[in-house]
VEXDREN-2710 file (C-alpha; in Angstrom, 1 decimal):
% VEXDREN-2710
k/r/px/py/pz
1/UNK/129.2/42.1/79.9
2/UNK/125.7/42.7/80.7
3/UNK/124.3/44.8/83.2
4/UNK/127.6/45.8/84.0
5/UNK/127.9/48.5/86.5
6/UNK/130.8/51.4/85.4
7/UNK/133.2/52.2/87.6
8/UNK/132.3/49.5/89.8
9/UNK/134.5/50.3/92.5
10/UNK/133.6/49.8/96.0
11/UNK/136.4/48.5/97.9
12/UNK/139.4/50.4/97.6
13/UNK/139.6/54.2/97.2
14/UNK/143.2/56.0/97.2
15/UNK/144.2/57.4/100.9
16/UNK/144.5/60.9/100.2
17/UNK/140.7/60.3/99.0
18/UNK/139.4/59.5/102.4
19/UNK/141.7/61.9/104.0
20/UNK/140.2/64.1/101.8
21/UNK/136.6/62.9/102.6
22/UNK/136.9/63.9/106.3
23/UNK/138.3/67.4/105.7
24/UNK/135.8/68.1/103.4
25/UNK/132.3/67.0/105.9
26/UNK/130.5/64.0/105.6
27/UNK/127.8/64.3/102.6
28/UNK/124.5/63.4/103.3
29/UNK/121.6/64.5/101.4
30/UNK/119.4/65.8/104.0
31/UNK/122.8/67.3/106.2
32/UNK/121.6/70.7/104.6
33/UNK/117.5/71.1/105.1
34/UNK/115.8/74.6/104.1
35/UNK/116.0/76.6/106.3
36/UNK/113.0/79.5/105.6
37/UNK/113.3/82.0/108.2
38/UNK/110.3/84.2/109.2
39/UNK/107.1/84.3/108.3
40/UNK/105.3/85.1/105.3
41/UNK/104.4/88.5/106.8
42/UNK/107.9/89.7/107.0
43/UNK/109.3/88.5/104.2
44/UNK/108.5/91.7/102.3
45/UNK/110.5/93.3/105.8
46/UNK/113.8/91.5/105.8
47/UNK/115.8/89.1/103.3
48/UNK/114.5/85.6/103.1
49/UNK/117.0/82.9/104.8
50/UNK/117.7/80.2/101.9
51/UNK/119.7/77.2/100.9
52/UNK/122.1/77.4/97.8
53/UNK/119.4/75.2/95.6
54/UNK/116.9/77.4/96.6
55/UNK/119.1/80.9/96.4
56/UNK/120.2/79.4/92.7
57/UNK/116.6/79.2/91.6
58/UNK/115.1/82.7/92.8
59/UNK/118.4/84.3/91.1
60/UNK/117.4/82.8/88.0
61/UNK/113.7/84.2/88.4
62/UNK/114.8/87.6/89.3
63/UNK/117.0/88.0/86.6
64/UNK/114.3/87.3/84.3
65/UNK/112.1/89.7/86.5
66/UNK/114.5/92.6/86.9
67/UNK/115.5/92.8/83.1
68/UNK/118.1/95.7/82.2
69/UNK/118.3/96.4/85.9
70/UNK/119.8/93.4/86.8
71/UNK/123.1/93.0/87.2
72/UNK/124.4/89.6/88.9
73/UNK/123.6/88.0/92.3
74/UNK/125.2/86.0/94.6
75/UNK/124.6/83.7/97.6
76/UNK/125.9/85.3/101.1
77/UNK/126.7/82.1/103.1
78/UNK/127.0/83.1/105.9
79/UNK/123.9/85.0/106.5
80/UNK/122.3/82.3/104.3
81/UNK/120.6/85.0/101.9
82/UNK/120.7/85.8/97.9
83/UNK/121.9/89.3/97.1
84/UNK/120.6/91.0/93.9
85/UNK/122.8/93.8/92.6
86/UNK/120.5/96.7/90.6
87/UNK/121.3/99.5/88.5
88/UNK/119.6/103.0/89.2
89/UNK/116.7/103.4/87.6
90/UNK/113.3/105.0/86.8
91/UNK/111.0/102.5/88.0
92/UNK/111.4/100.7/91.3
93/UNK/108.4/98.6/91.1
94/UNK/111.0/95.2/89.8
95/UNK/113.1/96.1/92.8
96/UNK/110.7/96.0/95.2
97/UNK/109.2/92.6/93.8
98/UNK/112.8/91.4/94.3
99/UNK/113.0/92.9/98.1
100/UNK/109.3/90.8/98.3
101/UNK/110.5/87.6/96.8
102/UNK/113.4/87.4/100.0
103/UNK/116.2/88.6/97.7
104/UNK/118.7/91.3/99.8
105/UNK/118.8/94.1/97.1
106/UNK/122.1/96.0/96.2
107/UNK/122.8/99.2/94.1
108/UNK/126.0/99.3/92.4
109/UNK/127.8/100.7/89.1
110/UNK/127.9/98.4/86.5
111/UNK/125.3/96.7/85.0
112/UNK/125.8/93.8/83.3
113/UNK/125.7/94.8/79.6
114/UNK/128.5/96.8/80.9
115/UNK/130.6/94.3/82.4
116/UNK/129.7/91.6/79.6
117/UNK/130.9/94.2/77.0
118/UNK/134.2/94.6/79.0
119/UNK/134.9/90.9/78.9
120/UNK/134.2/90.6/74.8
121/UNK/137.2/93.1/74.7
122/UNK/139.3/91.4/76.9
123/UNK/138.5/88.3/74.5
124/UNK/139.4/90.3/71.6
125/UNK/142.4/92.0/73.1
126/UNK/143.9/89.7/75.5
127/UNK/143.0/86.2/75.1
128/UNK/146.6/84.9/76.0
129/UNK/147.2/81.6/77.0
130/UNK/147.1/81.2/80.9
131/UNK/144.8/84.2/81.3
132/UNK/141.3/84.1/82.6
133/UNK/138.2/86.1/83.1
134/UNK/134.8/85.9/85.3
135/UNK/132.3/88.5/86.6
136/UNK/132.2/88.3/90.2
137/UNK/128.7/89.9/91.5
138/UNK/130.1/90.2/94.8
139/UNK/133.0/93.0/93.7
140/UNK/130.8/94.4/90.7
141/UNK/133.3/93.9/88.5
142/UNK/135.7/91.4/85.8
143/UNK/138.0/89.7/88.0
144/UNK/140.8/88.8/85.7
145/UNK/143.3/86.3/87.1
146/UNK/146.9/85.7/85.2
147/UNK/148.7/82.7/85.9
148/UNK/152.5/82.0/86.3
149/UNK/153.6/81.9/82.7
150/UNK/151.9/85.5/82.0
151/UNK/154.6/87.3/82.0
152/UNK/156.6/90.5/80.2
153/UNK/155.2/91.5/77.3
154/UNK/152.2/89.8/77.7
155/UNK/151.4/90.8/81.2
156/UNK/151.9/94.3/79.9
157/UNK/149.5/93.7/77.6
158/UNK/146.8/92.3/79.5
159/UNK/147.4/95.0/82.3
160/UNK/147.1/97.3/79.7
161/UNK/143.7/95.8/78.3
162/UNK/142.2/96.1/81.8
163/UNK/143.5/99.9/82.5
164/UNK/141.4/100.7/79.2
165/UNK/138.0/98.9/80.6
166/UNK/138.0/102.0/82.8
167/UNK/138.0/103.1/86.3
168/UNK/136.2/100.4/88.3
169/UNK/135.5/97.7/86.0
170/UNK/138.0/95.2/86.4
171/UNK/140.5/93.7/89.0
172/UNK/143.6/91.7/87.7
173/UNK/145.2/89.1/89.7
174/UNK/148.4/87.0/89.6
175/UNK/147.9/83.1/90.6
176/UNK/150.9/80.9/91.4
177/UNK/150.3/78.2/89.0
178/UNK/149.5/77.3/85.9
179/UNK/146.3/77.0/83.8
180/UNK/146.1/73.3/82.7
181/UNK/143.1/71.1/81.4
182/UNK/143.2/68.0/84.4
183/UNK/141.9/64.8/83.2
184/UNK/140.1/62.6/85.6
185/UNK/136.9/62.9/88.0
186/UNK/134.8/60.9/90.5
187/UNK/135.6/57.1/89.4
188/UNK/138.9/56.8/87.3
189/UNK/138.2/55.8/83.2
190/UNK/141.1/55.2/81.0
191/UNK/141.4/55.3/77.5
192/UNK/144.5/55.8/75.1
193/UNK/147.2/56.0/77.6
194/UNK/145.2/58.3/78.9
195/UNK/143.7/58.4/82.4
196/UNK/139.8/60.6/83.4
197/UNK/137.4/60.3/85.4
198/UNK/133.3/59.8/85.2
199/UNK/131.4/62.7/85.8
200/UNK/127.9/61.8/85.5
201/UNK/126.0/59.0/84.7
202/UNK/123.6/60.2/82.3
203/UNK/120.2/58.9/79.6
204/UNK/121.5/59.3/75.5
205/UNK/118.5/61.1/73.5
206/UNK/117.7/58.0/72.2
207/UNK/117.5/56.1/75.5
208/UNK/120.8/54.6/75.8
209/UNK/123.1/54.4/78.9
210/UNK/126.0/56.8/79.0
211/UNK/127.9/59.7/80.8
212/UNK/129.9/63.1/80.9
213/UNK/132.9/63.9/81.3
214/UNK/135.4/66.9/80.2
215/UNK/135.7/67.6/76.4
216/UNK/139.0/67.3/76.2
217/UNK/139.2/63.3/77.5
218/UNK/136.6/62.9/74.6
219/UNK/139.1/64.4/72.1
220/UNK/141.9/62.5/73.4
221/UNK/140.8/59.0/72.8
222/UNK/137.5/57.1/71.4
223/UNK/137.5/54.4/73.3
224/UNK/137.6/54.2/77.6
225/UNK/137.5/51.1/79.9
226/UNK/136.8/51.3/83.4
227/UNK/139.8/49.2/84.2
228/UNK/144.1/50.2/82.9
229/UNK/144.2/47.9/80.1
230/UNK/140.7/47.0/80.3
231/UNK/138.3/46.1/77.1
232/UNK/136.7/49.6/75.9
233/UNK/133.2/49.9/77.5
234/UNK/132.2/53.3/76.4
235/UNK/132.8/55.1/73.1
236/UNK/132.9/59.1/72.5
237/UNK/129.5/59.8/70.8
238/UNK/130.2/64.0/70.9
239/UNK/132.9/65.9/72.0
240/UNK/133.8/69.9/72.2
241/UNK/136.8/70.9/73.4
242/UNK/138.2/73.6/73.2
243/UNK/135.0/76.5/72.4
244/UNK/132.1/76.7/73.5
245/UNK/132.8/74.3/76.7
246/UNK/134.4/71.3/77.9
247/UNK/132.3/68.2/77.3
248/UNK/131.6/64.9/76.4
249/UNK/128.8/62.5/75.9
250/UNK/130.3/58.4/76.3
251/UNK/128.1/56.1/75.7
252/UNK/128.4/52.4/77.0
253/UNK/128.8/50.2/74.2
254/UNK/126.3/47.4/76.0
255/UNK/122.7/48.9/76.0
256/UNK/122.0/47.0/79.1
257/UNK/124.6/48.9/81.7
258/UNK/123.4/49.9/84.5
259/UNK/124.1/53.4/85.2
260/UNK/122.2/54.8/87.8
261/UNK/122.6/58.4/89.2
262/UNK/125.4/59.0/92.3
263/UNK/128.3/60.4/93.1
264/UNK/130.6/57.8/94.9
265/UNK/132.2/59.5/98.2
266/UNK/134.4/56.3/98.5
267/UNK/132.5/54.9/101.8
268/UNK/129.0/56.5/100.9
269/UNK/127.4/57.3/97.7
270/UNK/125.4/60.6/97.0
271/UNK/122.3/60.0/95.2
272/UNK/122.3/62.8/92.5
273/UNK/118.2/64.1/92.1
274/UNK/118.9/66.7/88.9
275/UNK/120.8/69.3/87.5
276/UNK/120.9/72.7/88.5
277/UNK/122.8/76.1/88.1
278/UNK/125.4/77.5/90.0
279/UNK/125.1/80.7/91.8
280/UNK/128.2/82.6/93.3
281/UNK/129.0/82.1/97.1
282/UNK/127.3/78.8/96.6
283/UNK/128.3/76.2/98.8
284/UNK/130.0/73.1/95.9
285/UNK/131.7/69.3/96.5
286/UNK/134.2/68.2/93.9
287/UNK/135.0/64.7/93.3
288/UNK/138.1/63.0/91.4
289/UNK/140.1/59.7/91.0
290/UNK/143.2/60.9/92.1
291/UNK/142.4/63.8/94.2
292/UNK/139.2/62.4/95.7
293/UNK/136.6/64.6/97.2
294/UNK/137.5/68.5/98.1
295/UNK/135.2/71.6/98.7
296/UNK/134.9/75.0/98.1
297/UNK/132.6/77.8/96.6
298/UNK/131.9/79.3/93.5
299/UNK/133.6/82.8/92.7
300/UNK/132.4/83.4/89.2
301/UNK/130.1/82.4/86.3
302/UNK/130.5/82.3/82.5
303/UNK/134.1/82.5/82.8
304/UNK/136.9/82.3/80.1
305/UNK/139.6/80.5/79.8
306/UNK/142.7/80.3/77.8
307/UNK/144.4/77.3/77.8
308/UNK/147.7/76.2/76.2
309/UNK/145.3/74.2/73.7
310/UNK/142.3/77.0/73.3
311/UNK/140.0/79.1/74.7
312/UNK/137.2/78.0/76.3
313/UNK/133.7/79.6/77.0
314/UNK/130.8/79.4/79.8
315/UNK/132.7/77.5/82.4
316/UNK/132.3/78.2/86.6
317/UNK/135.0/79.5/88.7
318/UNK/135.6/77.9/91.4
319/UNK/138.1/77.5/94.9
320/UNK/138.1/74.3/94.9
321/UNK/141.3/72.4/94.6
322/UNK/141.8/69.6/91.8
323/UNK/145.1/67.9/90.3
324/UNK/145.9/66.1/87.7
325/UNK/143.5/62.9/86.7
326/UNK/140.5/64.8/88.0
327/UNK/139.1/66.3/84.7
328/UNK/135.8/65.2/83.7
329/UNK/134.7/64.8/87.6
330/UNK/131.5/65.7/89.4
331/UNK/130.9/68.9/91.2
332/UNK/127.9/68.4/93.0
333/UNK/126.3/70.6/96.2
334/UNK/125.6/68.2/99.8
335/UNK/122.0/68.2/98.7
336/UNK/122.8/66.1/95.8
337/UNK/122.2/68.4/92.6
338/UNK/124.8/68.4/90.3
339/UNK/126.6/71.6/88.8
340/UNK/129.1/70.9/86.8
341/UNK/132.6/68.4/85.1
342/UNK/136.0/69.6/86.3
343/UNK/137.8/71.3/83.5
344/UNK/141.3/72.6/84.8
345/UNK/143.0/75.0/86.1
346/UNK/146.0/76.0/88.1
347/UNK/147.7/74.4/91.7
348/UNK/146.6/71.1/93.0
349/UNK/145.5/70.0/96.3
350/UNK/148.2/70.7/98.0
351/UNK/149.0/74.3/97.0
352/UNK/145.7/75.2/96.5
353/UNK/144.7/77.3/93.3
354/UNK/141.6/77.6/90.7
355/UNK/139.3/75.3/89.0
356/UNK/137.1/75.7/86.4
357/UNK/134.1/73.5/85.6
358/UNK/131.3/73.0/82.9
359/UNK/128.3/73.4/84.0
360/UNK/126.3/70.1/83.6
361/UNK/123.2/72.2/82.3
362/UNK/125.0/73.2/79.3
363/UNK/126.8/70.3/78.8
364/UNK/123.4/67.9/78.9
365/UNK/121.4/70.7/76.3
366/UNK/124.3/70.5/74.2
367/UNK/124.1/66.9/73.6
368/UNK/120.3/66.0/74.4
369/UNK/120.6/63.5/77.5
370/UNK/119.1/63.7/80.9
371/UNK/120.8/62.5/84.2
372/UNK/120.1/58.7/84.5
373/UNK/116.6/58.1/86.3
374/UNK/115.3/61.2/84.8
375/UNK/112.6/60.9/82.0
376/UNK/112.9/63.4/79.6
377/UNK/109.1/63.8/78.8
378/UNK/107.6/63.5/82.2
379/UNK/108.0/67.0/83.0
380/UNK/110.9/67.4/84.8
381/UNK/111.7/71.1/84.8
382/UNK/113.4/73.9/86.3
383/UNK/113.1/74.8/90.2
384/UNK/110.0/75.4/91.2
385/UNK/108.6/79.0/92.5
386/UNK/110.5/80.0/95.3
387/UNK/108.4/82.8/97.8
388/UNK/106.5/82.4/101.6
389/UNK/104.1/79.3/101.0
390/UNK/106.1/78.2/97.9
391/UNK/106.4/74.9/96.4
392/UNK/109.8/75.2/95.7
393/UNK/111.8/72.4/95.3
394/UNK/115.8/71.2/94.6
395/UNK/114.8/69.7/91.6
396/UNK/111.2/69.4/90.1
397/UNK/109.3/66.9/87.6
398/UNK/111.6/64.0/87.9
399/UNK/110.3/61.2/86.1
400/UNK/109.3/57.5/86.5
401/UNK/112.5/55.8/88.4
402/UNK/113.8/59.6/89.1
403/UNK/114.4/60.6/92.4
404/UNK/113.0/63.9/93.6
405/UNK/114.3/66.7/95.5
406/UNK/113.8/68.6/98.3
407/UNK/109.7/69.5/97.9
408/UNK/109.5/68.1/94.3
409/UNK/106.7/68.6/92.3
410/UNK/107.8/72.3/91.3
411/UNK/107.6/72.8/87.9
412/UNK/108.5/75.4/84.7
413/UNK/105.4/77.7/85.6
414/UNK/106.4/78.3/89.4
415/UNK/106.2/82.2/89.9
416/UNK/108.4/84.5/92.6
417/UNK/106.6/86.1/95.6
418/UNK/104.4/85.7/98.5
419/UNK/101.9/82.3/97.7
420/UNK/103.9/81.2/95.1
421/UNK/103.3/77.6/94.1
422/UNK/104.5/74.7/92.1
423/UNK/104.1/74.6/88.7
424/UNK/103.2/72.3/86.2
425/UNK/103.8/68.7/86.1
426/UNK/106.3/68.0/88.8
427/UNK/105.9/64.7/90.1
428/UNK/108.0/62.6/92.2
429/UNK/108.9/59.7/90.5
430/UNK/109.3/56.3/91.8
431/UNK/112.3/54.7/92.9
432/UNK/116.0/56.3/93.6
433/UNK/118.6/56.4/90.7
434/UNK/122.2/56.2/91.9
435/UNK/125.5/55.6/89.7
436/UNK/129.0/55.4/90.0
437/UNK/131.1/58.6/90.2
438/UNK/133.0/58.6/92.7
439/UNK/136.7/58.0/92.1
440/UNK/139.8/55.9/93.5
441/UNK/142.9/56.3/91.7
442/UNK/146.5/56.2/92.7
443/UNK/147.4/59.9/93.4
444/UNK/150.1/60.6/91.3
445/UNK/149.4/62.8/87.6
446/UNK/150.8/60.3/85.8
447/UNK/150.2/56.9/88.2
448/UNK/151.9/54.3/89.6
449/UNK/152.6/51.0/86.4
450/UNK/149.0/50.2/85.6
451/UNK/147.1/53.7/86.3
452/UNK/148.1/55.0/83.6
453/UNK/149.2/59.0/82.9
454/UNK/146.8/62.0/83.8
455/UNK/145.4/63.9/80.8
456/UNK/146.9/66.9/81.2
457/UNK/149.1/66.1/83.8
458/UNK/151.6/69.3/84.2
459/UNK/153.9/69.4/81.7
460/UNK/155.3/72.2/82.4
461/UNK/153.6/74.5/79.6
462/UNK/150.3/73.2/80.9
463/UNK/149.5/71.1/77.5
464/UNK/147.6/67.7/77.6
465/UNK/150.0/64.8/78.1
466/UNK/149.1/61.3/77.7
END
């Protein structure tokens, strides 16, 4: 089996996939080129025009920047701007920095110690089963969504919760499905009975091949094949689900697989350059073996969710529609950075609904790997320093074999405002990594004989099946 490429599916990719593929735009990595409006002697003026990559990175700068005083941002799409929300205060000196660095500044009510203290009570007090809570920058407040089985009692209860947050700090919601983990993603893996899907093809800490997926495929079997009754390929080497996120590391049991860095769109692939973070309003592309590819934005970040099985921590909010067989997919943005591994969430593709993704970040800290191509000591850092004249980048430092962004070469030391530059060690590496993730899958939860059943496939009380 060696060199063996996994999934290594090019020819046939489930109809609704490709349908799915033209609705959502044709991905190409350079479809979405900056687009930095003005000169560097009005940025101070007016609001800098930014892609999401770029918006993502100055929001994580300016948070570090504004302190106390921050409280959330999010990417306005349409105008193609970040906007920083601010609490009052004494000193106005951060603000303006922000106003300097291109960011659209905002007063509101809440800062974010405020909201985040809100949401530990609604963990303590309300953490019922098909519940779930995000902040959402763009309202300045918890937005709290319930799903279908919240209900008497326990809808009292939550509404209750809320109304004691106070005036102003929280929305609740009512969404017409139910909260359900959904196993599969970009190309379909089985394993158990049980059918997922790759998210990302990704480097082991001590070298090896392997990739992510959700958590809770890596708790429900050991063992996954690329193929329904297929020899084992890959084996769980960690696992959390449910907690502190939803993810798994698999590593391919021969050392010598290839498992370059892509997301397979069915009749393209997506070369994936890095990780990054989400922002709100950002622009996202999901990707899944039964579902195929859909797109949407991202409503909220470090959002909670109660499942039938647990609750689970730090995961992205999304509008973007999945079904069952998609957990453990890639959410990716057009420029080829990826976010995050479908989780669940309520609806399908049809009726719409939420989803709910790790973000790929957390998930690749957690369990020490790097997306494939990347090398892990060659510098590869965070975004580089965005500002007029910057060096910023989509992804900085990647490595020997990595493939670099947009403007690589930013590094960890890139700073926010007017000359900003890169920072240390980026360098574009040489060569392209690409792998398989895209998905084809038969579009049924449980499949057709010989696709095997969905993880989490919509029992009824939203509990994993398989």
């Amino acid at each position: 089996m060696s060199h063996k490429r996994i999934p290594k599916r090019r020819a046939a990719m489930a109809a609704g996939g490709v349908v799915a593929l033209g609705a959502a735009a044709i991905l190409l990595p350079n479809a979405n080129a900056s687009q930095d409006g003005g000169s560097s002697d009005d940025a101070a003026a007016a609001p800098r025009t930014l892609k999401s990559a770029d918006a993502s990175d100055l929001a994580v700068r300016l948070a570090g920047l504004l302190g106390d005083t921050f409280a959330g941002s999010y990417y306005d799409s349409d105008a193609q701007q970040l906007v920083v929300n601010v609490v009052p205060g004494d000193d106005d000196r951060v603000v303006t920095q922000a106003e300097q660095a291109g960011a659209e500044v905002r007063e509101v009510d809440n800062s974010m110690g405020e909201l985040r203290s809100g949401a530990q009570t609604l963990k303590s007090e309300a953490s019922i089963p098909g519940t779930s809570w995000a902040i959402d920058p763009r309202t300045n407040k918890i937005l709290v969504t319930a799903d279908s089985t919240v209900t008497g009692e326990r809808w009292d209860r939550l509404e209750s919760t809320v109304e004691g947050l106070g005036s102003g700090m929280a929305t609740v919601r009512k969404s017409a499905g139910t909260f359900k983990t959904f196993a599969s993603g970009g190309d379909a893996i089985f394993g158990g009975g049980a059918r997922c899907s790759l998210g990302f093809n990704v480097t082991a800490g001590d070298g090896s091949p392997a990739f992510l997926t959700a958590g809770h495929c890596g708790v429900a079997a050991d063992q996954w094949s690329d193929a329904q009754g297929g020899q084992p390929v890959a084996t769980v080497d960690q696992a959390v689900f449910p907690g502190e996120g939803d993810f798994a590391l698999v590593t391919y049991d021969d050392p010598a697989t290839e498992a370059p860095s892509e997301v397979n769109l069915g009749d393209q692939t997506l070369p994936i350059s890095g990780p990054a973070e989400a922002t709100v309003g950002q622009e996202v592309f999901r990707m899944g073996s039964t579902t195929g590819l859909a797109d949407g934005q991202v409503l909220g970040l470090d959002a909670t969710v109660n499942y039938p099985e647990g609750t689970v921590t730090g995961l992205i909010q999304t509008d973007v529609c999945a079904g069952p067989g998609d957990s453990g997919g890639s959410l990716f943005t057009r420029d080829g950075l990826a976010i995050g591994l479908t989780s669940g969430g309520s609806g399908d593709c049809t009726a719409g609904g939420e989803t709910f993704f790790q973000p790929v970040t957390t998930a690749l800290e957690a369990v020490g790997a790097t997306l494939a191509g990347e090398d892990a000591g060659a510098g590869a850092g965070e975004e580089g320093g965005t500002g007029d004249d910057s060096g910023a980048g989509a992804v900085g430092g990647a490595g020997a074999g990595g493939n670099a962004g947009d403007g690589s070469g930013a590094g960890d030391a890139g700073g926010v405002g007017d000359g900003s530059g890169s920072g240390e060690a980026g360098g574009a590496g040489d060569g392209s990594g690409s792998g398989d993730a895209g998905g084809a899958g038969d579009s049924s939860g449980a499949g057709e004989a010989g696709d095997g059943a969905a993880v989490g496939g919509g029992d009824g009380n939203g509990g994993l099946t398989g």
